[in-house]
C-alpha positions in Angstrom: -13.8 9.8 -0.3 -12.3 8.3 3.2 -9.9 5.9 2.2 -9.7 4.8 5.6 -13.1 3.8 6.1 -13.1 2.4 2.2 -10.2 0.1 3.5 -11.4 -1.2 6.5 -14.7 -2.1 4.4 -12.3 -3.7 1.8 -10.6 -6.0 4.3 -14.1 -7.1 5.9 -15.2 -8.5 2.5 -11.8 -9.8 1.7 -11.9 -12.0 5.2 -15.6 -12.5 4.2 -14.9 -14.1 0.8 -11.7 -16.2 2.8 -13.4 -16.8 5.8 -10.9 -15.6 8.1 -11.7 -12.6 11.2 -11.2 -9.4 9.6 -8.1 -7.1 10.4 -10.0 -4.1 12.5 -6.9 -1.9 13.2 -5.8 -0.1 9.7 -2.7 0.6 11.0 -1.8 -3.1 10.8 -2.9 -3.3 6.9 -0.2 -2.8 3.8 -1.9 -1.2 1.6 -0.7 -0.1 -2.3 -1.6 3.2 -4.1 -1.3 4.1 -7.4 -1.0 8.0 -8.2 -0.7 9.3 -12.2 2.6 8.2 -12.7 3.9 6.6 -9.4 3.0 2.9 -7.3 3.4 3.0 -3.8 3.8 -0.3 -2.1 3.9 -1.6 0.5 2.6 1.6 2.4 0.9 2.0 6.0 -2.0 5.0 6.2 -1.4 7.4 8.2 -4.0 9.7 8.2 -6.0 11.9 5.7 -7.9 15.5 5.3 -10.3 16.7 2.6 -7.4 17.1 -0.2 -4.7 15.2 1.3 -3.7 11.3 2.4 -0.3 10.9 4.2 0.7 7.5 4.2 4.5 5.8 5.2 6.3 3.8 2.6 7.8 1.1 4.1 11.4 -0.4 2.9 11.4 -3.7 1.0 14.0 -5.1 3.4 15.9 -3.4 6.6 18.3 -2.0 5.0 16.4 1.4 4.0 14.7 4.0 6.6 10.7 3.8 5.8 9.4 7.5 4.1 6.3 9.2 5.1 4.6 10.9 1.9 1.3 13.1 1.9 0.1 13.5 -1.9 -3.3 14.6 -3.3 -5.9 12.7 -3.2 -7.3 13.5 -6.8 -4.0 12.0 -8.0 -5.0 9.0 -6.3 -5.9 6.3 -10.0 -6.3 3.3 -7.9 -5.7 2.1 -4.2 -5.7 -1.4 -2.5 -4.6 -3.8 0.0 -2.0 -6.1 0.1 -2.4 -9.7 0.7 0.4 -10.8 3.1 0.7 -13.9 1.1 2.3 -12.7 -1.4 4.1 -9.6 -0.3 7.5 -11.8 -0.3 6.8 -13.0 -3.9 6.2 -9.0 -4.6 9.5 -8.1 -2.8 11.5 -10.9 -4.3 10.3 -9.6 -8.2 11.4 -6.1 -7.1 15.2 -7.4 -5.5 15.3 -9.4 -8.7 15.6 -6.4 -11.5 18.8 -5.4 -12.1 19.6 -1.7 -12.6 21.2 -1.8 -15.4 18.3 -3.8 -17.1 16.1 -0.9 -16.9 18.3 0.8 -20.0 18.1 0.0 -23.2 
């Protein structure tokens, strides 16, 4: 599958259904992917072979250096695209959790 091309098709239905000019450059999309046992969000494509997608995980706030990850793409369970809308409500749940919550 080309994810690229699969996202850019995403985003013209999305604008579509909200009647708004589609984003044409994928490079300005967030985009999520979920991999077996890993989410990865919000993330910018980067590029992408038969086997492989390479994609940058960006930092929920400045204060951490983006990462560029390349992973298989038959790991790859589900993929999407992030509505700008509510990326800040996303990254305000995730600042929220507490360490120390996660143990029991």
């Amino acid at each position: 599958m080309n994810y690229k091309e699969k996202f850019l098709e995403m985003e013209r239905e999305f604008a579509r259904e909200y009647s708004r000019e589609p984003i044409e450059d994928i490079s300005e999309m967030k985009l999520t992917f979920f991999f077996k046992f890993q989410i990865f969000e919000p993330c910018k494509y980067v590029s992408e072979d038969d086997e492989w997608i390479t994609f940058l995980i960006l930092p929920p706030d400045d204060t951490l250096e983006s990462q560029i990850m390349s992973l298989r793409k038959e790991e790859i369970v589900s993929f999407g695209i992030l509505n700008e809308n509510n990326l800040a409500e996303t990254n305000n749940v995730v600042t929220e959790i507490e360490p120390e919550s996660l143990y029991q």
